[in-house]
Rosetta silent file (secondary structure, phi, psi, omega in degrees, C-alpha in Angstrom):
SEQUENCE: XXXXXXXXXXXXXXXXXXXXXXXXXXXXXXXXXXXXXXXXXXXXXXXXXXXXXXXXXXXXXXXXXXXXXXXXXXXXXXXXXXXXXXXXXXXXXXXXXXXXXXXXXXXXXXXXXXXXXXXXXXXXXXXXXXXXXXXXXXXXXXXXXXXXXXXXXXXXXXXXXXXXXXXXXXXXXXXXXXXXXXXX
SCORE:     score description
SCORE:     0.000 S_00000001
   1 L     0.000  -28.695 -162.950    0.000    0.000    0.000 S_00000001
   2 L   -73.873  -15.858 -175.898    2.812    2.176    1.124 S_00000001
   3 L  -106.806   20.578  177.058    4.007    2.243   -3.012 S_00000001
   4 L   -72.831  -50.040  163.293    0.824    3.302   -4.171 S_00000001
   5 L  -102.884   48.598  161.582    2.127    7.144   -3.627 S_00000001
   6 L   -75.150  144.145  161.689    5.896    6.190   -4.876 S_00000001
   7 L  -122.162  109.498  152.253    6.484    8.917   -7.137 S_00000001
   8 L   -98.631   10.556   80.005    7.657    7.211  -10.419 S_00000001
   9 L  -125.398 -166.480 -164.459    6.428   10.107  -12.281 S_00000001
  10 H   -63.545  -56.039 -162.424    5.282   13.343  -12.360 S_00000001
  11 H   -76.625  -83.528  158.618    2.264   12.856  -13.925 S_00000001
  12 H    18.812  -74.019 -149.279    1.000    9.246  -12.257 S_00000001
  13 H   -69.331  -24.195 -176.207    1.579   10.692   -8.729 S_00000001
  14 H   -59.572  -84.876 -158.467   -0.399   14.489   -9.795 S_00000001
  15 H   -55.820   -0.898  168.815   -3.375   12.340  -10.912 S_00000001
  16 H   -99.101  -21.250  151.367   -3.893    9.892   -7.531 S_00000001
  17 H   -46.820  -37.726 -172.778   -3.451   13.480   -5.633 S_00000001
  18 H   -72.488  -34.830 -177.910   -6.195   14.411   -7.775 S_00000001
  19 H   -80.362  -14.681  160.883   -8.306   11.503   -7.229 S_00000001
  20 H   -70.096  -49.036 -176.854   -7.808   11.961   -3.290 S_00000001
  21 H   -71.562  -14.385  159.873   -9.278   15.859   -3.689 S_00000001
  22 H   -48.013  -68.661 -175.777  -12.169   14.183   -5.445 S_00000001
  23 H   -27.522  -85.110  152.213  -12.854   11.710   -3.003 S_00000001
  24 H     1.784  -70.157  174.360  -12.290   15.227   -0.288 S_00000001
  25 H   -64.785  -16.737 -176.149  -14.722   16.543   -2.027 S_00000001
  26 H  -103.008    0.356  177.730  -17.587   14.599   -2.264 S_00000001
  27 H   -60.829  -55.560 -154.427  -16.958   13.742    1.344 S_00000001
  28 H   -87.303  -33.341 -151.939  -17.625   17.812    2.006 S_00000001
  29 H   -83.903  -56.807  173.961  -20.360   18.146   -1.030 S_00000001
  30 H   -40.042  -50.477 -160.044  -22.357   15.275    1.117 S_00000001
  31 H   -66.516  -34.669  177.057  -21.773   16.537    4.542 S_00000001
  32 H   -75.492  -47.382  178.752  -23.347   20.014    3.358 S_00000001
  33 H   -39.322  -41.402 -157.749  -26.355   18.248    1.230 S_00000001
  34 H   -91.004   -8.362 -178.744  -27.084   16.192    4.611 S_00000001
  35 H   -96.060  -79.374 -168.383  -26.791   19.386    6.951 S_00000001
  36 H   -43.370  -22.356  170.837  -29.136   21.394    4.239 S_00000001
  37 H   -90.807  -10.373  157.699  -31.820   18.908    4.448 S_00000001
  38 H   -57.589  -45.577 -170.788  -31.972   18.746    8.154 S_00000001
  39 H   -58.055  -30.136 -168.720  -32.049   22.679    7.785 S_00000001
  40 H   -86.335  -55.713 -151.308  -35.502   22.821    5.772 S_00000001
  41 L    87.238   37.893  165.978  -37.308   20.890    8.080 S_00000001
  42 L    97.068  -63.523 -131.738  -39.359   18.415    6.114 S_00000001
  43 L   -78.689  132.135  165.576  -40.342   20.908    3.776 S_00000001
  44 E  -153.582  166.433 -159.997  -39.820   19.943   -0.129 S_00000001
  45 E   -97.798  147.294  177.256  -41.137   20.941   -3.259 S_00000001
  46 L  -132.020 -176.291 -157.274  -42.620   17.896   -5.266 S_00000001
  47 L   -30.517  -36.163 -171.007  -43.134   17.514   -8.637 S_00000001
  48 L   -96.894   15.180 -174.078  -45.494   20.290   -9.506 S_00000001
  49 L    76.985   51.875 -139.437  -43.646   23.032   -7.670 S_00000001
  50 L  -152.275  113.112  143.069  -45.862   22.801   -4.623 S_00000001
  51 E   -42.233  113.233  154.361  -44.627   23.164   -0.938 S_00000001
  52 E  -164.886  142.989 -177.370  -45.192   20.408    0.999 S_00000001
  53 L   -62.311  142.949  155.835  -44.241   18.613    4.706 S_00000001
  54 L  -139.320  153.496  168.468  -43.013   15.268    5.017 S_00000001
  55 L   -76.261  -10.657 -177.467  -40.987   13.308    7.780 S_00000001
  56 L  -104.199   -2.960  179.287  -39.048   11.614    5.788 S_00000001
  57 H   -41.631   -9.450  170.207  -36.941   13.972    4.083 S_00000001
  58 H   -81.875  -10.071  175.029  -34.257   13.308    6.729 S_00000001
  59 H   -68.037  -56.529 -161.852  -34.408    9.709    5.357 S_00000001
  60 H   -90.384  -33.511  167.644  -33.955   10.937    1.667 S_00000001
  61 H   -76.994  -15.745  165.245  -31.500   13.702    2.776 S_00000001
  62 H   -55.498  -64.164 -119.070  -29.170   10.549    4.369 S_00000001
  63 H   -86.071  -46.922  177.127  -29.698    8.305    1.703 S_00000001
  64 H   -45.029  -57.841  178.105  -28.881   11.420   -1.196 S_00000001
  65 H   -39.025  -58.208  164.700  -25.398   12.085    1.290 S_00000001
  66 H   -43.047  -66.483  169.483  -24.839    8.290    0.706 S_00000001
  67 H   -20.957  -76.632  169.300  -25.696    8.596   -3.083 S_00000001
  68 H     3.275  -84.495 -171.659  -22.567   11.466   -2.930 S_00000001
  69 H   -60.357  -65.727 -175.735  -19.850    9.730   -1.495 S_00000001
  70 H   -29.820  -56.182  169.782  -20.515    6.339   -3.490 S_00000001
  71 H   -44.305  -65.773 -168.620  -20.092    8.575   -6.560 S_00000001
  72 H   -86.850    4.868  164.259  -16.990   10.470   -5.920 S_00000001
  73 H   -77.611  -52.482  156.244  -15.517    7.669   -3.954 S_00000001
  74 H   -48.305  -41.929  159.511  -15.910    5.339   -7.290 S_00000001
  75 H   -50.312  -47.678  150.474  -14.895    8.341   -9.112 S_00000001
  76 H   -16.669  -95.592  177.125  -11.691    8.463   -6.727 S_00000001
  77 H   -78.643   13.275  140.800  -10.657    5.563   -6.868 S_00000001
  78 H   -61.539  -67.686  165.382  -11.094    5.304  -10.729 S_00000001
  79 H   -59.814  -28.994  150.932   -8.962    7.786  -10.781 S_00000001
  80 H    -5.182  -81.582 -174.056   -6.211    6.319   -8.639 S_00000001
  81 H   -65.706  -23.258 -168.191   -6.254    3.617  -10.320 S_00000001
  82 H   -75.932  -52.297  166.506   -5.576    5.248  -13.529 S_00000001
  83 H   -41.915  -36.106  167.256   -2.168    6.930  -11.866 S_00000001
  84 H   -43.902  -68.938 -161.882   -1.785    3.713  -10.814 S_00000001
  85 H   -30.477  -42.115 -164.342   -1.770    2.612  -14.600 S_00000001
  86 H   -84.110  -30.869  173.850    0.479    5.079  -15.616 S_00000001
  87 H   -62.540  -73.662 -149.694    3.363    4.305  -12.600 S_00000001
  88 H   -70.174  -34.460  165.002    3.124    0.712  -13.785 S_00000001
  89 H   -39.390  -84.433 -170.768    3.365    1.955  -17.773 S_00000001
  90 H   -30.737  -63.940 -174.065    6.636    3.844  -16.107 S_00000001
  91 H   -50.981  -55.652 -175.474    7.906    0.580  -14.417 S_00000001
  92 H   -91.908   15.920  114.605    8.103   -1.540  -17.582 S_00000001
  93 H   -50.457  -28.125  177.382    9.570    0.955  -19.303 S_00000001
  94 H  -100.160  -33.652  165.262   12.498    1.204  -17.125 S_00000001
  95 L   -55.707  -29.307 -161.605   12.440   -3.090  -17.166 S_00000001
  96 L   -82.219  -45.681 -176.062   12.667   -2.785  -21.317 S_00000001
  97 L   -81.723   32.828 -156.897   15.274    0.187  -20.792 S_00000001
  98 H   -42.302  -45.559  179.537   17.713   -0.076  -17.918 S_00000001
  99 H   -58.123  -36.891  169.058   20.005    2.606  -18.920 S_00000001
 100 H   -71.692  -39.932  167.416   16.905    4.983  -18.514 S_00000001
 101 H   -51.295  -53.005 -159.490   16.357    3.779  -15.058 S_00000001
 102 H   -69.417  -29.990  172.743   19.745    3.801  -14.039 S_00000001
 103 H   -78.784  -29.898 -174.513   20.049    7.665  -15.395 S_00000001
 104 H   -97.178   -1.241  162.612   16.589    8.927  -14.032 S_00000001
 105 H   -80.540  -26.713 -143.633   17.957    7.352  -10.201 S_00000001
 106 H   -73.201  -63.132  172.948   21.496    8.630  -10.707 S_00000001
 107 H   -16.656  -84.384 -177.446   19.244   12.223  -11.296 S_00000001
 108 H   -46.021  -31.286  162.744   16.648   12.040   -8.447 S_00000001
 109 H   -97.258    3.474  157.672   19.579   11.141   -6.426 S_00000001
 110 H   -74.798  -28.834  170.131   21.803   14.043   -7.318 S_00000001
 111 H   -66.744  -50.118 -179.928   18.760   16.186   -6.545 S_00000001
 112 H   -33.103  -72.842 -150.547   18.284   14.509   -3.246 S_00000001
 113 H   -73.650  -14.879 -167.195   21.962   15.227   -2.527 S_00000001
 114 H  -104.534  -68.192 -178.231   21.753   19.028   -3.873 S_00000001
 115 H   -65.328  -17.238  179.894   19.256   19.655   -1.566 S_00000001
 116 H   -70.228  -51.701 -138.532   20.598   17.903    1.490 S_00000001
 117 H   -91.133  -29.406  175.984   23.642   19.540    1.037 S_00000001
 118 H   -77.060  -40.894  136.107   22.813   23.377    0.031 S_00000001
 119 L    89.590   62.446 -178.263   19.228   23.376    1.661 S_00000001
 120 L  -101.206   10.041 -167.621   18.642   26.942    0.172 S_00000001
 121 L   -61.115  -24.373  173.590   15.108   26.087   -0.489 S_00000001
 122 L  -129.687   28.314  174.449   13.734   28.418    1.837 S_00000001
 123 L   -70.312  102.617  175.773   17.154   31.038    1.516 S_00000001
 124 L   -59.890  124.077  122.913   14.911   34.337    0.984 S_00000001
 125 H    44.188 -107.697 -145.355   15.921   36.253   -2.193 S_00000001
 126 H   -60.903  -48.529 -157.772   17.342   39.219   -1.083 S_00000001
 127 H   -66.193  -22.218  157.265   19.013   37.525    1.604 S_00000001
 128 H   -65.271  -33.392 -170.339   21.505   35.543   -0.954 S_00000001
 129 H   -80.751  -60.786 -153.305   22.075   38.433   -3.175 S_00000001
 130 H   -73.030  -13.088  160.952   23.699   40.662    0.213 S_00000001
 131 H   -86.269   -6.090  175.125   25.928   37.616    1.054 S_00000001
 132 H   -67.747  -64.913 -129.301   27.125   37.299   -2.832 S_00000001
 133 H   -69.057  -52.826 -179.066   27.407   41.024   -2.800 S_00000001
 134 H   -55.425  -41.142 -158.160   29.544   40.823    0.817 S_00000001
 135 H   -93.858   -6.530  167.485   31.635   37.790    0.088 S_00000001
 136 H   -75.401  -50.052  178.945   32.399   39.343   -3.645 S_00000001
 137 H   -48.060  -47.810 -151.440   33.761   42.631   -1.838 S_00000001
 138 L   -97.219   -4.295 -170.980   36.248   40.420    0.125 S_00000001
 139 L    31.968   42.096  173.586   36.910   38.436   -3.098 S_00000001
 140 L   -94.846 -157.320 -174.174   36.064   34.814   -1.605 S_00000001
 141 L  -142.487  132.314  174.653   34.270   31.819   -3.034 S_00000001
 142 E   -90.561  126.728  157.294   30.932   30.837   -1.747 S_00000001
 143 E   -68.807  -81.727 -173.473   30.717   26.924   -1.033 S_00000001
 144 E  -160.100  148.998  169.314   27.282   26.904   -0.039 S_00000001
 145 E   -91.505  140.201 -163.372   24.981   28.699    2.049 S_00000001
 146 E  -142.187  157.846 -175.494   22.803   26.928    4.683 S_00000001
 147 L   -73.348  173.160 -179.396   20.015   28.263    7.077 S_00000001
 148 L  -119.292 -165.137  155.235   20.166   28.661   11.043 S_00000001
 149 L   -81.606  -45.650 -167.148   17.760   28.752   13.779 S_00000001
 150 L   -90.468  139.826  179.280   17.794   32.533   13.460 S_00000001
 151 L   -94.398  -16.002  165.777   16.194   33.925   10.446 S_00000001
 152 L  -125.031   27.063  172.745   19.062   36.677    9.705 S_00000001
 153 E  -135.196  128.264 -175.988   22.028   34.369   10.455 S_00000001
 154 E  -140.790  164.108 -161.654   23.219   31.827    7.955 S_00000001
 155 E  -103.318  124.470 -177.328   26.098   29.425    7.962 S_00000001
 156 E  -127.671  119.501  171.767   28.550   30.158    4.945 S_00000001
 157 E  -125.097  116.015 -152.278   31.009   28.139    4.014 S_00000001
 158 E  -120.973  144.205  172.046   33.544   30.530    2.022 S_00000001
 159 L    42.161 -129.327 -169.585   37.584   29.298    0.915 S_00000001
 160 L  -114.714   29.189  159.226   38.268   27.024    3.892 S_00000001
 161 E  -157.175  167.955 -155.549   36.325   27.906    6.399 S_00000001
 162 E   -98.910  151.292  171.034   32.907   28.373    7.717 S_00000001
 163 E  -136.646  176.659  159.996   31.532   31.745    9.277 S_00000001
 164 E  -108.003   82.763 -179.134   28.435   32.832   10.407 S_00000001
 165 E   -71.147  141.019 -179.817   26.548   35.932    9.074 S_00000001
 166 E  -110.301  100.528  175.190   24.417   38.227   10.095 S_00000001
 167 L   -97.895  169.123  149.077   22.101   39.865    7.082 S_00000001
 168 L   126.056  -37.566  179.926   18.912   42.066    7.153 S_00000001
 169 L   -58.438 -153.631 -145.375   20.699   45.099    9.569 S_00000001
 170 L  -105.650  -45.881  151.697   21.962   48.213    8.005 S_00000001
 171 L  -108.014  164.325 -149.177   25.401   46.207    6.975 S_00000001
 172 L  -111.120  119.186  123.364   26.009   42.399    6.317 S_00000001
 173 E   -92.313  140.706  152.071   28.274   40.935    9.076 S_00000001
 174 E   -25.402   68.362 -154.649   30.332   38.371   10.366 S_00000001
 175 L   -93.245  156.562 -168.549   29.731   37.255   13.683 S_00000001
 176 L   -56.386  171.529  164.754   32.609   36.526   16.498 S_00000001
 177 L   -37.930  -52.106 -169.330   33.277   33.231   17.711 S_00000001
 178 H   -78.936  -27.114  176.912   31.028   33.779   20.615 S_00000001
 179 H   -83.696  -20.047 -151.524   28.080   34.722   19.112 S_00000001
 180 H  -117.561   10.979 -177.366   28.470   32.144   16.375 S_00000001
 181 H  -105.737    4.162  174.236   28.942   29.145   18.793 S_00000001
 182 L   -85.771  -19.117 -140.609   24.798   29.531   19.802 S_00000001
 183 L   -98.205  -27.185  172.625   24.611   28.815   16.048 S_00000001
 184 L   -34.966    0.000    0.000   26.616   25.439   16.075 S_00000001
């Protein structure tokens, strides 16, 4: 069950996301139909446009909630299933084609490793361009930049050794040993 959301592509894993916000939805489209028929209070219009009470409409507003789900749950899992279709399409493609497998892991696991190691994913903007701009003045080479605890202090590791910076103030600093050992 657990490889049912493997992502072995792009597209496969988008459509079983999709077929989960169905489902999600008809979950929520029921819950209001079965709260709105409780709300009128027996009263429904019948064939000829006519007001009129009955008791069971809380019967008929259940069974219509029921009606719902069954739909977009079959609908769901139709769709799933299709993502399924297409991950297994993907799999025996990479059995006829090893050399594509072995090139789209070497990939996914260079990304993996690119992100592990720079982890800039959530490096604001602005806050990369004033260390380039600082560490350019001083004419070092940026290794990689890596977040903190602290939201205006990042971990640099420039030439052959690591500092700690402090952006966002009025100038882009360095910080001393001692301030940069809460950062360790």
């Amino acid at each position: 069950m657990k490889d049912v959301f493997s992502k072995q592509s792009i597209i496969g894993y988008t459509i079983k996301i999709l077929g989960i916000v169905i489902i999600g939805w008809g979950v929520l489209q029921a819950f209001f139909f079965f709260i709105t028929g409780f709300q009128s209070q027996g009263h429904v219009m019948h064939e000829w446009g006519e007001l009129q009470y009955t008791d069971m409409y809380n019967g008929i507003s259940f069974l219509g909630a029921v009606g719902i789900i069954a739909t977009h749950l079959i609908t769901g899992v139709l769709v799933i299933g299709f993502g399924e279709v297409i991950d297994l399409l993907q799999k025996i493609y990479f059995r006829l084609h090893p050399e594509s497998e072995k090139k789209w892991k070497e990939e996914q696991a260079k990304k993996r490793w690119e992100k592990e190691q720079n982890n800039n994913n959530d490096l604001p903007f602005w806050a990369e361009q004033d260390i380039k701009n600082f560490y350019e003045e001083q004419k070092a080479e940026i290794h990689s930049i890596k977040l903190t605890t602290h939201p205006y202090i990042f971990k640099i590791a420039v030439d052959d050794r690591v500092e700690y910076v402090e952006v966002g103030g009025l100038k882009t600093r360095v910080l001393s040993e001692e301030e940069a050992k809460e950062f360790e």
